[in-house]
Structure formats: structure tokens, C-alpha cells
N, C-alpha and C positions, 0 to 999 in steps of 0.2 A: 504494500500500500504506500502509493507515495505520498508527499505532501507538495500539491499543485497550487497552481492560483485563486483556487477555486474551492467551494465543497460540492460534489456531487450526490445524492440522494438515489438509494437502488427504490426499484419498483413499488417496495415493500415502505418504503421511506426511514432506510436505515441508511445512515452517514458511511457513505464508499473512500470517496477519495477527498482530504480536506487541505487547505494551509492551517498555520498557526494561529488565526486569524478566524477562523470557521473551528476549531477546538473551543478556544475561546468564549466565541459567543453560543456555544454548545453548553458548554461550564453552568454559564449565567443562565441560559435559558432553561434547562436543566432543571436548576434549585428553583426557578419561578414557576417553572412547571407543577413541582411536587406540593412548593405551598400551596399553590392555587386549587390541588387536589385536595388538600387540606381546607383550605378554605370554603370551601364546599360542603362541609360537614358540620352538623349541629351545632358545634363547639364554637365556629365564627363565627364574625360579622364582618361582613366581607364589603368595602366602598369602591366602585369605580368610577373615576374619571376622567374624562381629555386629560386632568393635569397628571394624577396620579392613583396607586393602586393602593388602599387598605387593609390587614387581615387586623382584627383584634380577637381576642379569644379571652378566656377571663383565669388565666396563667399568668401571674406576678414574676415571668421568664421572658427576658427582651427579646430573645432568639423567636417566641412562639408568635410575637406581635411586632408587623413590621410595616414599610412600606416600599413598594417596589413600583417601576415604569415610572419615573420623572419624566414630567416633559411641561415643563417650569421656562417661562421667560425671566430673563434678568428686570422686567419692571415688577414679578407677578409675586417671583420666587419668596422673597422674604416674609410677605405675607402668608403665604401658604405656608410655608414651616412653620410659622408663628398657629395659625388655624389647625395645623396638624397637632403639633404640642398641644394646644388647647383640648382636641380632642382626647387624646390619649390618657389627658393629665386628670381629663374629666372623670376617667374612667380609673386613676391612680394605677395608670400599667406604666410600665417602661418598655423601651419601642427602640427597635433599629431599623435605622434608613440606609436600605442599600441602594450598592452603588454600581448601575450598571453600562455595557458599553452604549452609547447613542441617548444616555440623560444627559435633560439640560435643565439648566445652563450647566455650561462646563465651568466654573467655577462653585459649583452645588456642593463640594467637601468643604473648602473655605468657609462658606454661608453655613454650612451647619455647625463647625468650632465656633462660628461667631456666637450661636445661638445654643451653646454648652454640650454638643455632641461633642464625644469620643471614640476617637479611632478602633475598631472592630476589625478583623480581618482573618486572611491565612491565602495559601497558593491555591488555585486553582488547577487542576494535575488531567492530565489525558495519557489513555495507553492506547495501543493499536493491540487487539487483546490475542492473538498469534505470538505475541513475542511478549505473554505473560511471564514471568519466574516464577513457577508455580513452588510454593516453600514445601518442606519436607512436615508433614503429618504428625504432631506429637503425639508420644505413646498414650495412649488410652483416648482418641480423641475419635467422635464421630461428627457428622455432621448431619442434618435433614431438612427440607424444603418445609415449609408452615402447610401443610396441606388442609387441616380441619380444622374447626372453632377451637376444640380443647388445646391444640397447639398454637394457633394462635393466642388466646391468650395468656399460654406462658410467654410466649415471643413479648405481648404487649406489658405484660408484669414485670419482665426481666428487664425491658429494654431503659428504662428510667433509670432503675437502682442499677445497674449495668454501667449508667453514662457518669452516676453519682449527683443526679440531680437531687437538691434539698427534698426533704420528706413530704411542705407542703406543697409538691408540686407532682411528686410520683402519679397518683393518681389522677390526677389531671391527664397527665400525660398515656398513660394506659389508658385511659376513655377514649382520646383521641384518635391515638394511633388503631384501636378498636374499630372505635368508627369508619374504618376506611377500609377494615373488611379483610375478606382473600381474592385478589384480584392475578389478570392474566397480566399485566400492566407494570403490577407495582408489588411485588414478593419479598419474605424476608423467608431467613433461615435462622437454626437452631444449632448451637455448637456445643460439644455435650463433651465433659471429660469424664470418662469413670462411669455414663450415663446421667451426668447430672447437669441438667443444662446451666450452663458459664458463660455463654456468648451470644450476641446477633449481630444478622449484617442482613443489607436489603438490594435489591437492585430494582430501580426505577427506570420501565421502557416506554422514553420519552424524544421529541428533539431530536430523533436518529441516535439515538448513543443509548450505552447500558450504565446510567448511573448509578455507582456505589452509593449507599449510606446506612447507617444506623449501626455504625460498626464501635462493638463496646464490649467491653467483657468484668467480670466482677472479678475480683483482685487474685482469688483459686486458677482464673483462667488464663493470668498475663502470659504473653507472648503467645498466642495462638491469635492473635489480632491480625496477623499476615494471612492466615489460613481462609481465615472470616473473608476479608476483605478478596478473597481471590475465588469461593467458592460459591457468588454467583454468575461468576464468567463463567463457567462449566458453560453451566444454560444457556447462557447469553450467547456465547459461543456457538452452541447446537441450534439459537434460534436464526444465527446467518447473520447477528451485530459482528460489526468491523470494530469500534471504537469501544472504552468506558473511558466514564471522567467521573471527577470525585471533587470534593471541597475539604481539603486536609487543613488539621491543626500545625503546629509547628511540632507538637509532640509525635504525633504521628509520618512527618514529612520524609525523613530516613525510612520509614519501613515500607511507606507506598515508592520510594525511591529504589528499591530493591527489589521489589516485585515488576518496575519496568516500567510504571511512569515518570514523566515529565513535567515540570512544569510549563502553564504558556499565559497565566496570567495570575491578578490579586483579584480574590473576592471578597472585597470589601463591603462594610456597611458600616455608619456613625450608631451609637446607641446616646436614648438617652434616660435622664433617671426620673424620679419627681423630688431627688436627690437635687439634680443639676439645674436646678431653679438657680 
């Protein structure tokens, strides 16, 4: 697979052939995707408009309440953040505004340090998944697809206390990711040492690519995170995806480096608090 001028889409509308550039906007479109899947469930309250996209949900976790698609004039912009905070603050959530390619204005990071956001981010990573490192199996590990309800909701129980999100927020978050079901689309797995499940990972079929996420493991299960993260390309792989991309921490950034991604951009977003008044 090379990397052209171009991204090319097969029949099927999985990403064939791309530049750095078509990765990229893969990355981003990707993560908007998945919220938006999210957003669509119970749990939101979901705003759209010309100017911009809202999720809120009623999780006191920035990550879960954001905003996405800017498309902000430099007479409009400052106002609108100003009406964004307002709304958020109404609701005493804290909120991150991402930052994606083709928002404006292009000075929209500035304008939000102006207005007490903090810098949020990590790499953005793409593999060509052919030339996976698939890591060596540790002893006593299995692994399994979420196929029924009763496995899904250990997947949705584990995957909170897993990430070490605070206690009032675990169940929030098992509701959630509940709500979204067992789909053809959007899959998670089970990673089991000894038989006891330690681990998840998901793959999200979005955008042409096989996005990684929800990869975590509770502390019994450290270093099997490579494994997680590689076995839902199995699938992905049998389903005829060319590409996965991911949104890596900095902690995690060496281990998806090793399995054979790349990086090709910052997915960034500002947070803010009802702190940062």
C-alpha cells in the first residue's frame, strides 16, 4: 500500500490507498464519528449547528462532554465560546473543545487560552495493518469477541474500573457504553488471564479505517495492552480494512510504536473546568 497524493476508497468504502494527509483526517474523523455514535444515545444531549457540534451527557468527565466541527468567524468566534461556557457551566460539566483539521478560525487555540482553556492532547497514530507486529501471547492469556448481552456487560463493567476512572463516574460510564449495544460497526473484546477477565479493546468500523479504542487493562493484567490493542485487527483484517488508526496517550505511545504504527498528527482539544472561571 503506498502512500499517494490522494486517499482512495475501495467499493466497500474502506481507505485503499492514502497520503499523510488522508491518515490524518481519518484520525479526526474517526473519534467524531464514534462520539456522534455516542451521542445518539439516551445519555446525550446532543446540539447542532452551522457554527458548531455539542455532546453533553450528565458525567462530571471532560472527555465525555465536548465540542466538535468549529466553523467560527473571527467576528463570531469569541462570542460563541463565551455562549458555549455558558452553556456547559449551566449544567456544572467540564467540557473539551476539540481541535480539528478545517476549524475556524485558525487562531480558535489562542481564543480558547484567552478564555481559560487548557491544553489537552496526544499523537494521533495510523498503521497499514499487513505490516502489524503482532506481540507474543502471554502465558495464560485468552482473548474473545463480546458476542452476547452477559458478555457485554462484563466488557461495559470492566471497561471504566479498567481505565481507573473515579468511582462516581464508573457507572455512568457502563450505562453508556451499554447503550450502544453489540453492533457489526463498532465491537469490543475480552482479554482474560487465568480466565478472569483483565482487559478491553474495541474496534470502531468507521471513515474507511479500523479504529482502535477502549484499550485498558486493570493492574493483574499490565503488559498484555499490546495484545488488546492488536486483536481487533485479526477481524478487521478478514473484513478487507487496509488501515487502523488510534488516539494514543503518551503513556501508551512506545507500545503502539512497536506494534507498527506511526504517527501523522496531534489530536488535540482545550478543556475547561467550572474551576477555570
Amino acid at each position: 500500500m503506498g502512500l499517494g497524493d490522494k486517499a482512495t476508497m475501495s467499493a466497500h468504502g474502506i481507505l485503499d490507498e492514502c497520503s499523510p494527509k488522508a491518515y490524518k483526517k481519518a484520525i479526526h474523523d474517526s473519534w467524531n464519528s464514534l462520539f456522534l455514535l455516542f451521542g445518539g444515545t439516551p445519555h446525550y444531549e446532543i446540539l447542532e449547528t452551522q457554527h458548531l457540534t455539542t455532546l453533553a451527557c450528565n458525567t462530571k468527565i471532560s472527555m465525555f462532554n465536548r465540542v466538535m466541527r468549529t466553523r467560527l468567524s473571527p467576528d463570531n468566534a469569541d462570542e460563541k465560546i463565551q455562549e458555549t461556557i455558558d452553556y456547559f457551566s449551566s449544567k456544572e460539566l467540564p467540557f473539551r473543545w476539540q481541535i480539528d483539521p478545517g476549524d475556524t478560525p485558525s487562531d480558535l487555540p489562542q481564543r480558547l487560552e484567552n478564555h481559560s482553556f487548557s491544553l489537552k492532547g496526544g499523537p494521533g497514530m495510523a498503521l497499514v495493518i499487513d505490516e502489524l507486529r503482532v506481540p507474543k501471547n502471554p502465558d495464560g492469556f485468552r482473548f474473545e469477541k463480546v458476542t452476547t448481552q452477559e458478555m457485554n456487560e462484563t466488557f461495559c463493567r470492566l471497561l471504566p474500573e479498567a481505565y481507573g476512572m473515579p468511582e462516581f463516574a464508573r457507572d455512568d460510564m457502563a450505562q453508556m457504553a451499554m447503550s450502544i449495544g453489540i453492533r457489526d460497526d463498532y465491537c469490543n473484546y475480552l482479554g482474560f488471564l487465568d480466565d478472569k477477565p483483565v482487559a478491553t479493546s474495541s474496534v470502531f468500523y468507521s471513515d474507511g479505517v479500523a479504529g482502535i479504542y477502549n484499550v485498558a487493562n486493570l493492574p493483574e493484567g499490565r503488559g498484555i495492552g499490546s495484545i488488546m490493542s492488536a486483536v481487533p485487527l485479526f477481524d478487521a483484517r478478514d473484513l478487507g480494512y487496509k488501515v487502523s488508526i488510534l488516539h494514543s496517550t503518551t503513556m501508551g505511545y512506545n507500545m503502539y510504536k512497536r506494534l507498527g504504527f506511526d504517527e501523522y498528527c496531534r489530536h488535540d482539544s482545550y478543556e475547561w473546568t467550572p474551576q477555570s472561571r
